[in-house]
C-alpha positions in Angstrom: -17.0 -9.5 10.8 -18.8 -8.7 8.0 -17.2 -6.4 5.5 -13.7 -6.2 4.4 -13.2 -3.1 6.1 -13.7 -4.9 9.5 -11.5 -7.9 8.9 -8.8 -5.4 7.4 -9.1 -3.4 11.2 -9.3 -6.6 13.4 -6.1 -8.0 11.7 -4.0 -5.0 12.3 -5.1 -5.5 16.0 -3.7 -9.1 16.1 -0.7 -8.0 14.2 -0.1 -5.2 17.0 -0.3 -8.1 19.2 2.2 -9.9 17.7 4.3 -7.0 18.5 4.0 -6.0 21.3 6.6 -6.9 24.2 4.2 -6.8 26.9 1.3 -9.4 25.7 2.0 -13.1 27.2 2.9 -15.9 24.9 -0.5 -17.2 25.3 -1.8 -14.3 23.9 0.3 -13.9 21.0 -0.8 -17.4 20.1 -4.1 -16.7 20.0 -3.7 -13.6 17.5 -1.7 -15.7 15.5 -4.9 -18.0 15.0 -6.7 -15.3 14.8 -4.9 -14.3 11.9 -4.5 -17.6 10.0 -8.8 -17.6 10.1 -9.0 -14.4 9.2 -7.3 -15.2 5.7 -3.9 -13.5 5.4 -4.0 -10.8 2.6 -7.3 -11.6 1.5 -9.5 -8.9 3.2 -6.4 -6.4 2.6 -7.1 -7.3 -1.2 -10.5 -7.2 -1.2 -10.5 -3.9 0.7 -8.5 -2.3 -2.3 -10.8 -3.6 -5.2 -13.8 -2.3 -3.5 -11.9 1.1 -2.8 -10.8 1.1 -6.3 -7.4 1.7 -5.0 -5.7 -0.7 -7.7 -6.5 2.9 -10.1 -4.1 5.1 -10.3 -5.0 8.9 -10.3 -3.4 10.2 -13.6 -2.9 13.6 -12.0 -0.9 12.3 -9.3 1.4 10.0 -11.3 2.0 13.0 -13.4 3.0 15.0 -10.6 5.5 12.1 -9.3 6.8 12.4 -12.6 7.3 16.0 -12.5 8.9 15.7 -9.4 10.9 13.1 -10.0 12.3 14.8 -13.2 13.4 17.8 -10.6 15.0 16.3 -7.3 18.4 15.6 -7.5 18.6 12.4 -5.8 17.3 10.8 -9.4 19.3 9.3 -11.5 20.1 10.8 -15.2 18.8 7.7 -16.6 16.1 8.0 -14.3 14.8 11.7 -15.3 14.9 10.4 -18.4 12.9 7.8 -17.8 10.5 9.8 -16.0 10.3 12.3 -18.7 9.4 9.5 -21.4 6.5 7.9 -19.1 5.1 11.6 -18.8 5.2 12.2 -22.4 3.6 8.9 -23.1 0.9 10.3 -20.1 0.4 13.3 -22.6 1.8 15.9 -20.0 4.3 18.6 -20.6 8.4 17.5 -20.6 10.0 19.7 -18.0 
């Protein structure tokens, strides 16, 4: 397994084993081991650095913002909050 991206895919397999009420004990075992060579979170981790996922799209943070600022599940304090992260983003207070 070569790339991040592979390691990332053949994890989720093994976790899915893990899981899954129908795979023996023996099985399970060996996914678990599986798992514990394959690194933990590392691939996970790398896989996001290389995707640039750890950047946050400005646009779409604005728009949670927004929205946030308009559903009535929030919190006063929390619209507010919303609105002072979105003014500090440069973006219009709704």
């Amino acid at each position: 397994m070569s790339s991040p991206e592979d390691r990332v895919n053949a994890m989720r397999g093994y976790k899915a084993t893990l899981n899954n009420p129908n795979v023996s004990e023996e099985a399970k075992q060996n996914a678990q081991s599986m798992l514990d060579q394959l690194g933990g979170s590392q691939p996970s981790e790398e896989l996001h650095n290389l995707r640039g996922d750890n950047q946050k799209d400005p646009n779409r943070v604005a728009g949670g913002l927004k929205a946030a600022q308009n559903n009535p599940g929030v919190s006063k304090q929390g619209k507010e909050s919303a609105a002072q992260k979105l003014n500090q983003l440069g973006g219009p207070d709704e």
